[in-house]
C-alpha positions in Angstrom: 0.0 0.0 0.0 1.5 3.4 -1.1 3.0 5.4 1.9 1.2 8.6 0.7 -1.4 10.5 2.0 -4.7 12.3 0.5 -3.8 15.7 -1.0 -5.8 19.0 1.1 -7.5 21.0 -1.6 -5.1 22.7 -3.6 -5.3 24.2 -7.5 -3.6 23.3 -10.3 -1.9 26.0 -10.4 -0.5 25.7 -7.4 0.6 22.1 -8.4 2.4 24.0 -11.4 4.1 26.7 -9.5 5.3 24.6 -7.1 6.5 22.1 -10.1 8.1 25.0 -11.7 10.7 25.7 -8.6 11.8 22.5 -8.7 13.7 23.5 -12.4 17.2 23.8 -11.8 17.8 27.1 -14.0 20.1 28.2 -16.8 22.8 29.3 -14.6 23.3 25.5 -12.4 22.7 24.0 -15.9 25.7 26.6 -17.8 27.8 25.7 -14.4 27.2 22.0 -15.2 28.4 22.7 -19.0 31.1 24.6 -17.9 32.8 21.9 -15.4 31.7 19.1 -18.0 29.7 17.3 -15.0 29.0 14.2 -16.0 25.9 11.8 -14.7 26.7 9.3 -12.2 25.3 6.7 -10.3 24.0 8.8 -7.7 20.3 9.7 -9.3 19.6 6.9 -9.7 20.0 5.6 -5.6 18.1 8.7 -4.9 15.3 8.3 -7.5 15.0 4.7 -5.4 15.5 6.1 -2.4 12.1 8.7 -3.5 9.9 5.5 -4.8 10.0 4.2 -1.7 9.3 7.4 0.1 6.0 6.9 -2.4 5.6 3.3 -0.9 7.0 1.2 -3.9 9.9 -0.2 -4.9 11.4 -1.2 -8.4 10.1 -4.2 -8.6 6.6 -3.1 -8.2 6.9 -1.3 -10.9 7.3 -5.2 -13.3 3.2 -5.3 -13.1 2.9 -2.5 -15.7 4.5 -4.1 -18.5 6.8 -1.4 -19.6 8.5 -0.6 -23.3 11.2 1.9 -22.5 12.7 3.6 -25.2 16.2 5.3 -25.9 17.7 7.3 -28.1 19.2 10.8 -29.8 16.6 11.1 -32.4 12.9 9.6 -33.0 12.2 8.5 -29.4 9.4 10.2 -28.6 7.9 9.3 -32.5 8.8 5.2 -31.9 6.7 5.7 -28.1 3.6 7.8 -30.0 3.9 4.4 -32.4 4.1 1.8 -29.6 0.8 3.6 -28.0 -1.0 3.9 -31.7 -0.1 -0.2 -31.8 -1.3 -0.8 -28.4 -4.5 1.2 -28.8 -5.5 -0.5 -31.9 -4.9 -4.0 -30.3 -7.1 -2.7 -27.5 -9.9 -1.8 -29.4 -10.0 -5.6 -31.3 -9.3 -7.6 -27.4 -10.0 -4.7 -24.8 -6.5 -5.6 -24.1 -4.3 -4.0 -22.0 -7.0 -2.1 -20.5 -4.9 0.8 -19.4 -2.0 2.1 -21.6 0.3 4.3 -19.7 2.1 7.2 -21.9 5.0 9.3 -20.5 7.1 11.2 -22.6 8.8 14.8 -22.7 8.9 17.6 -23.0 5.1 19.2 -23.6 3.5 20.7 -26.3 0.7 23.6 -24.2 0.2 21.6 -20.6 2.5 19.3 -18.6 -0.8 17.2 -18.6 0.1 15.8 -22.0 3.7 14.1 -19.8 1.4 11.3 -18.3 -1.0 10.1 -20.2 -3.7 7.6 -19.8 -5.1 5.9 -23.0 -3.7 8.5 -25.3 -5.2 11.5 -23.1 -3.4 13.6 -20.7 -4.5 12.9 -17.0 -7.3 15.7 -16.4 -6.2 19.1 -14.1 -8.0 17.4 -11.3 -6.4 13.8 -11.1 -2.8 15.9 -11.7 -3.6 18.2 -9.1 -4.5 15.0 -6.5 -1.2 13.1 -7.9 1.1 15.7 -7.6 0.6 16.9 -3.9 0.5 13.4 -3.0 3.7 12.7 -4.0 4.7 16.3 -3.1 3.5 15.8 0.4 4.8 12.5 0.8 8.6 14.3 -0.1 7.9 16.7 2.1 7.6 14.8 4.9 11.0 13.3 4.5 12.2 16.7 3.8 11.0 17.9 7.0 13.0 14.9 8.7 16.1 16.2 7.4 16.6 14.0 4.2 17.8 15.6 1.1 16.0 18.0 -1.0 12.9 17.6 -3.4 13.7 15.9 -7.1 14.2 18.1 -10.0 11.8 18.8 -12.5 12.1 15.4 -14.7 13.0 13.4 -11.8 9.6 14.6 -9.9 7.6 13.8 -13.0 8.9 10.6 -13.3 8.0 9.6 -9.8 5.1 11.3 -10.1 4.1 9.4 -13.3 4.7 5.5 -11.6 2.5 7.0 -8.8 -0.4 7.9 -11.4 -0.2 4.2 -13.3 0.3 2.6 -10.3 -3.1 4.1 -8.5 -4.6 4.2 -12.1 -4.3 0.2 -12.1 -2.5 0.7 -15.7 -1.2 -2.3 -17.2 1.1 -1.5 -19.7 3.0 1.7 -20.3 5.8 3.3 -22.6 8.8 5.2 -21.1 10.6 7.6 -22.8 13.7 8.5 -21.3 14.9 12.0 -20.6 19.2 11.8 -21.1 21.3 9.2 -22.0 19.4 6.1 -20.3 22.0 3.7 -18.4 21.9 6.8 -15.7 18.3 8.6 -16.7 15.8 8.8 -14.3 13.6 6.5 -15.8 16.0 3.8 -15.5 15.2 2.3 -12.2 12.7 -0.2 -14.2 13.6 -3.4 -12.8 12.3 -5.4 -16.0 10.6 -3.9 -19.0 9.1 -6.3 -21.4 10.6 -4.5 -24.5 13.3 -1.9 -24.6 13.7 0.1 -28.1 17.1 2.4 -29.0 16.3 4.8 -32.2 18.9 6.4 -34.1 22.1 7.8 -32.1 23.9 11.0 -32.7 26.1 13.4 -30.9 24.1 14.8 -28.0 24.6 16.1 -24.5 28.2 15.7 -25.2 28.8 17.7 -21.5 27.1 14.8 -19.4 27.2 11.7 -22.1 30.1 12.5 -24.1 31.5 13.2 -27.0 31.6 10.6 -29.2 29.3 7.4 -30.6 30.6 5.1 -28.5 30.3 6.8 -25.5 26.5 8.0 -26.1 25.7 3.9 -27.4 27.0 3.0 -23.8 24.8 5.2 -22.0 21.5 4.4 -24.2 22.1 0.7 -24.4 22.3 1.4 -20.4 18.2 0.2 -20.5 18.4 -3.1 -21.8 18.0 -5.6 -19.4 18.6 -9.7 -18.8 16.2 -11.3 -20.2 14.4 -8.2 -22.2 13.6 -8.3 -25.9 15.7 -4.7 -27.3 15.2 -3.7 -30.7 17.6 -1.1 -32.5 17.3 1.0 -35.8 19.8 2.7 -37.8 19.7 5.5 -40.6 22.2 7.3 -42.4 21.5 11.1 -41.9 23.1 12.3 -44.8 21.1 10.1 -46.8 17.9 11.1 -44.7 18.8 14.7 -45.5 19.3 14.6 -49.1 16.2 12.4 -49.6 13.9 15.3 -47.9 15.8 18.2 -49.8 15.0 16.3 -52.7 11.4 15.9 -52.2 10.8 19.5 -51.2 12.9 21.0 -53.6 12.7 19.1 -56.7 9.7 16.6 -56.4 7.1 19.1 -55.0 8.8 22.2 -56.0 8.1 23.9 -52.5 9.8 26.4 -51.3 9.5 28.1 -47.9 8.6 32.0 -49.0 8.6 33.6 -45.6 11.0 31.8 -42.7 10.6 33.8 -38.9 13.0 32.8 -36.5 11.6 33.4 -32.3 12.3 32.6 -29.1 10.1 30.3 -27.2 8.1 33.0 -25.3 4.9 33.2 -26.5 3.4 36.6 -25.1 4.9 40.2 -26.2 4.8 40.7 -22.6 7.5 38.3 -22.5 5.6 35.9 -20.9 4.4 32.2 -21.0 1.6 30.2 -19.9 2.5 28.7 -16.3 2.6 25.0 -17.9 5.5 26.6 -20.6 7.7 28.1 -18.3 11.1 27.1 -18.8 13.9 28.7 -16.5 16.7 26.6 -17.9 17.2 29.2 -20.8 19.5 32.1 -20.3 17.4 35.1 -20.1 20.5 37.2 -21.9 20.2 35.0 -24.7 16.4 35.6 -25.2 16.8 39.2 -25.3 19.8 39.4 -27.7 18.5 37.1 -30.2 21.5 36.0 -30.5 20.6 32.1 -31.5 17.8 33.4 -33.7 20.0 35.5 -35.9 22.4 33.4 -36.1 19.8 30.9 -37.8 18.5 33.2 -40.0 21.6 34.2 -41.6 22.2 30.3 -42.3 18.8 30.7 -43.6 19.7 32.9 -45.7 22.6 31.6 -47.1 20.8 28.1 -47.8 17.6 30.3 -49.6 18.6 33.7 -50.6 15.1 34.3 -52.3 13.2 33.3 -49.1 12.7 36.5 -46.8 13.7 36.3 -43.2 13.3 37.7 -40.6 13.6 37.5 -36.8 11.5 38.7 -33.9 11.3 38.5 -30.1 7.9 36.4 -29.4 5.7 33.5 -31.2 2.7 36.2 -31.0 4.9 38.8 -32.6 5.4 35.9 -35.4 1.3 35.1 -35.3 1.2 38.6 -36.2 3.2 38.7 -38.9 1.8 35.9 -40.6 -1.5 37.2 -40.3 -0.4 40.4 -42.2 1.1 38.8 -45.2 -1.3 39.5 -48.4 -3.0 42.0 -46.4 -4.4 39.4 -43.7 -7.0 37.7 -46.2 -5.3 34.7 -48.0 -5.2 31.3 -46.6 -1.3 30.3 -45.8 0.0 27.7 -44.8 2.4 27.4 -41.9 5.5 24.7 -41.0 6.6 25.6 -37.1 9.2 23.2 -35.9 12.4 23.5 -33.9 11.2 23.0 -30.3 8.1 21.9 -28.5 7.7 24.7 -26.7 7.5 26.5 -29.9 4.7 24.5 -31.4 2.8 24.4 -27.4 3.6 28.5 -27.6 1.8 28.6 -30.7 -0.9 26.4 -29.6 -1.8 28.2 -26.9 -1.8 31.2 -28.6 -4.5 29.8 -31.0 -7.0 28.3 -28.4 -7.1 31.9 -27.2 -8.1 33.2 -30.1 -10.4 31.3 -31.2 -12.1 30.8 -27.5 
């Protein structure tokens, strides 16, 4: 039986301030790039150490069936599969009844983390969740242990907390960095594990070559576990989409607008996008943007770019092309926050 306790009534939004201070901030994370920490064993002992504060232990976790997935690039696309493949099976044999989603980051809410049958757990069952595993920290905090998890590490716990209670019965795992020392990786025995394409990423805590990053993603697959891999050439993968957008179709990108990920001109965000682990100097220099669009420009010289400070000042120039009346259509990529920015901005309008 899980050691925590009923949450008092408390709002979301509470639940998402009090989420949001547990992000570690551009400055520890540009202090971790500029010692080259690297990840060690210790997360993992604590992230044990904090499931059991929550009643469970790794082994518990075995009832859920989980597919945990790796990987520098398609990760999140192979779990969004694995969940299609599962929900299709359900509907033919009502089997598994409950298919647990948890992936990162989020598009508009942190909802859309821990899912339940494709749907993000409503404000209400997030709000219960989180201050019971909150409260249940806290507790131990109060008797001198160490401090809260971060950010990722408190929305993992907090999302074997929700399946658990939520009686799911299988569930896909995304992992956050690396995966022999993520956060995620204190499932005792998965039924599947999945490593997508590598590439060189978080050289400062994984390192900075293949090898190195292949040691720390093949860090998931267990004794006994089925593990899939996949491979791709990205030169080839790059030449095959110029080709088709450039020669095939005969598209070509008219207008490109480089942004930060802030969505308001006030230089806000909606609570559920605020991200403090950005350098605020950065944002307001551009810096990053403009050095994109002069890339840009040098890949597409008869494309006109431009840069600006907020996705809303981008909405608004869009809207004004052709005098605001002509249907256009829009590609936004480069970060989820970008797209859940974007999003949000949208539902506003149209609400």
């Amino acid at each position: 039986m899980p050691a925590v306790k009923e949450a008092t009534r408390r709002s979301y939004e509470d639940a998402i301030n009090l989420l949001n201070s547990t992000q570690s901030g551009h400055k520890a994370l540009e202090e971790r790039r500029r010692h080259g920490q690297k990840l060690d064993g210790g997360a993992l002992k604590q992230m044990k150490y904090w499931l059991g504060c929550l009643g469970y232990t790794p082994r518990d976790l075995n009832r859920m069936n989980i597919v945990h997935v790796a990987g520098t690039k398609g990760k999140g696309t192979t779990c969004a599969y694995t969940n299609s493949i599962l929900r299709s099976f359900h509907n033919e044999s009502s089997a598994p009844r409950k298919i647990g989603l948890y992936t990162s980051p989020h598009l508009v809410s942190v909802r859309e983390r821990i899912r339940i049958n494709s749907e993000p757990i409503s404000e209400e069952l997030f709000t219960q969740y989180f201050f019971e595993v909150w409260d249940a920290l806290s507790a131990k905090q109060e008797l001198g242990y160490e401090e809260k998890p971060t950010y990722f590490r408190f929305l993992t716990l907090m999302s074997f907390h929700v399946f658990m209670q939520e009686n799911v019965d299988a569930a896909i795992y995304e992992v956050g960095v690396g995966g022999e020392l993520d956060s995620t990786n204190i499932i005792d025995q998965p039924v599947a594990v999945a490593i997508t394409t590598l590439g060189i990423d978080h050289v400062q805590t994984l390192g900075n070559t293949i090898e190195q990053i292949a040691w720390h993603k093949a860090g998931i697959m267990k004794r006994g576990c089925p593990a899939f891999t996949s491979t791709r050439d990205a030169h080839a993968l790059l030449k095959v989409v110029h080709e088709s957008l450039y020669q095939t179709n005969k598209t070509r990108f008219r207008y490109v607008v480089f942004c930060t990920n802030i969505t308001f001109k006030t230089r806000q965000s909606k609570s559920d996008l605020t991200n403090f682990n950005v350098n605020p100097a950065e944002l307001k220099t551009l810096q990053a943007q403009k050095e994109m669009a002069e890339t840009w420009r040098r890949l597409d010289p008869v494309a006109r770019v431009l840069v600006v400070p907020t996705i809303e000042d981008s909405t608004d120039f869009i809207q004004n092309i052709g005098g605001g009346g002509s249907e256009i259509n829009v590609l936004v990529t480069g970060s989820f926050y970008l797209v859940g920015g974007l999003l949000s901005l949208l539902e506003d309008t149209i609400s």
